[in-house]
Structures are given as structure tokens and as C-alpha cells.
C-alpha positions as CSV (number, residue, x, y, z in Angstrom):
1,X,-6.4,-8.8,21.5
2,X,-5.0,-5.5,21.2
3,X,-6.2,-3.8,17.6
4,X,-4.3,-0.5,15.5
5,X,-6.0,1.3,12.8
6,X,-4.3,4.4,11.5
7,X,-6.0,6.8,8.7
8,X,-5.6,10.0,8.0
9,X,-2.5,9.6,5.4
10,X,-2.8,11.7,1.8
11,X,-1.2,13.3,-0.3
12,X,0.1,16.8,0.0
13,X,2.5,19.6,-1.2
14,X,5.4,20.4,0.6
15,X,4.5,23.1,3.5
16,X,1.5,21.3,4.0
17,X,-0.1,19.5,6.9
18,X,-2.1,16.1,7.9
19,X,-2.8,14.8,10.9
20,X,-2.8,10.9,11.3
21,X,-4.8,9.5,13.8
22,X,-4.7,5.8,15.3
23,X,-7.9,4.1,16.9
24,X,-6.8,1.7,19.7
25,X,-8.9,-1.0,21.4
26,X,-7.9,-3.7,23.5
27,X,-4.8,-1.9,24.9
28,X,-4.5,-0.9,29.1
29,X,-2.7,2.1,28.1
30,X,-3.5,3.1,32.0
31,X,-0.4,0.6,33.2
32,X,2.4,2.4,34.3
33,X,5.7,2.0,32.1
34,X,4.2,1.8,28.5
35,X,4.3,4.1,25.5
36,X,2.7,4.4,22.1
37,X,4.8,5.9,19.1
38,X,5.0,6.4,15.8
39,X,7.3,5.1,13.0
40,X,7.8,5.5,9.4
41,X,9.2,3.6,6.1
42,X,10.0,4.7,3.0
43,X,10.5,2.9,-0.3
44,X,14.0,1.4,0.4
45,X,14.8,1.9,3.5
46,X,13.9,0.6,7.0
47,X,11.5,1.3,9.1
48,X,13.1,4.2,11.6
49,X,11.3,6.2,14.7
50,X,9.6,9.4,14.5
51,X,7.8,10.3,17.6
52,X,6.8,8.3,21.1
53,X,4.0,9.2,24.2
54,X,4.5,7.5,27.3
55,X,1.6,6.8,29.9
56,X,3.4,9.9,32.1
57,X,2.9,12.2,29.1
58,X,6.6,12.4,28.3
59,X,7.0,13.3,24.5
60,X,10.0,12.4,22.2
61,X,10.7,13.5,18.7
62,X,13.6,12.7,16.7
63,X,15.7,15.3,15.3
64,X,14.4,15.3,11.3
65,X,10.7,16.0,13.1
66,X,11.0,18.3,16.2
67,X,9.5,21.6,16.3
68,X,7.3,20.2,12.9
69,X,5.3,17.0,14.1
70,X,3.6,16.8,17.7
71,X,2.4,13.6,19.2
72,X,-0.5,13.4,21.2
73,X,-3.4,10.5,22.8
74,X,-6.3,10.3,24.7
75,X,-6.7,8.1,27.5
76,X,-5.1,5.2,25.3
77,X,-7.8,5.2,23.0
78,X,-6.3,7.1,20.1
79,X,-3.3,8.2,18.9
80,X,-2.7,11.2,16.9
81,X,0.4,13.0,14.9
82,X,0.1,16.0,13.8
83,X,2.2,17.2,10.7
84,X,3.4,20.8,9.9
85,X,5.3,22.0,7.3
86,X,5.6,19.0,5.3
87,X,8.9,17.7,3.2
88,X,9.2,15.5,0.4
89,X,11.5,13.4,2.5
90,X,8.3,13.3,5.1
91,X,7.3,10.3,2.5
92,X,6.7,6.9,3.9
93,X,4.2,4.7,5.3
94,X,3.3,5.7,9.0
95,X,2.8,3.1,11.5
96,X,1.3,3.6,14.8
97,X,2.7,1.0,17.6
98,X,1.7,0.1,21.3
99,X,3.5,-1.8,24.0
100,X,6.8,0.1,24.1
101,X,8.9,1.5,27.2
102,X,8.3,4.5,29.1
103,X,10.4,7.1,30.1
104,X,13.9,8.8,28.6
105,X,14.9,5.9,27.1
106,X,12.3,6.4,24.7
107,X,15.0,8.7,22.5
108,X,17.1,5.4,22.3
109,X,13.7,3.2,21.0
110,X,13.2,6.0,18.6
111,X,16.8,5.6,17.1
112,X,15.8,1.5,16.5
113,X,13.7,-0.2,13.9
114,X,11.1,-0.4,16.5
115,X,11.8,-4.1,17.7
116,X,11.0,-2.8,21.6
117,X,7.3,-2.4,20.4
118,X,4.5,-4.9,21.0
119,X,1.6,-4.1,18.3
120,X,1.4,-2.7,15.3
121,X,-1.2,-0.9,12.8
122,X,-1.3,-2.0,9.6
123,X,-0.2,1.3,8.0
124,X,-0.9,4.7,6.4
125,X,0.6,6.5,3.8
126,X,1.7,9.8,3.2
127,X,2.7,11.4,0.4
128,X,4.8,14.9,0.2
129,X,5.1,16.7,-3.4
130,X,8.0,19.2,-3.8
């Protein structure tokens, strides 16, 4: 049974920083071909891609994100974001998933509601003041 627990969401003021972290367990992340990613929802709207890690080490962001979030894991155990230079429109629940494709196709996964991904956490929320 494969398990996701995120934490690390808060509340912040815009310019400011969390890192969300997600505790994996019962996932081979060491099989070739799979990634782990994070997506987001806010109030409203659907649930859209953010960033993905493949088992190679390949990194995608999407656009709203780049040069502000990084992705990271270790060994499949955890999965971490790291947010800089937060925006109100940063505001959503974060999800951590598991289970996804590897590779470049991973900027197309991103740009979908995250339907190509096998697990789920259970969320975490984050909250950017202006």
C-alpha cells in the first residue's frame, strides 16, 4: 500500500518562503520510468501541475513557478518543494503524488489535472497574504 503525507503548508506574506515536504512509504521509487510531482488547487478552480522529479533526476516546473519553487527527493522516501518569493496567487492546497511518467513528457503531465498519477497525499495548505 503506497502512503503520502505532506506538511509543512502555512501561512505567509507575499515574498516569503515554506518548504513542503512529503513522507513516502510503500513506494519503489528505484523502478525505472516513474516520477513524483506536485500539484496545487485553489478555491474554484481545478487542480493544475506545479512541479515533477523523475527517478533519472529530471526536474520540471511550470512556467507561473520556474526560477521560484525547486523540487527535490531522497531516494523515494520524501518529497520536498521548496518555495521562494511567494504570491498571493501561490494560494491553494498542495498535493504531493506518486506513480507518474518519467522523462520530457513530464512538461505535458504537468499541463493536466494530474489524471497520469497513481497516489495521492491527502493535502496541505498554503496560504500567501499580499
Amino acid at each position: 500500500q503506497v502512503y503520502l503525507e505532506e506538511s509543512g503548508g502555512g501561512s505567509v506574506q507575499a515574498g516569503g518562503s515554506l518548504k513542503l515536504s512529503c513522507r513516502v512509504s510503500g513506494y519503489t521509487y528505484g523502478h525505472s520510468g516513474h516520477s513524483m510531482a506536485w500539484f496545487r488547487q485553489a478555491p474554484g478552480k481545478e487542480r493544475e501541475g506545479v512541479a515533477a522529479i523523475d527517478s533519472y533526476g529530471m526536474k520540471k516546473y511550470v512556467a507561473s513557478v520556474k526560477g521560484r519553487f525547486t523540487i527535490a527527493e531522497d531516494d523515494g522516501e520524501n518529497l520536498f518543494l521548496q518555495m521562494n518569493s511567494l504570491k498571493p496567487e501561490d494560494t491553494a492546497m498542495y498535493y504531493c503524488a506518486a506513480g507518474g511518467p518519467a522523462g520530457p513528457v513530464m512538461d505535458w503531465v504537468l499541463t493536466r489535472r494530474g489524471d497520469d498519477y497513481q497516489w495521492w497525499g491527502q493535502g496541505t495548505q498554503v496560504t500567501v497574504s499580499s
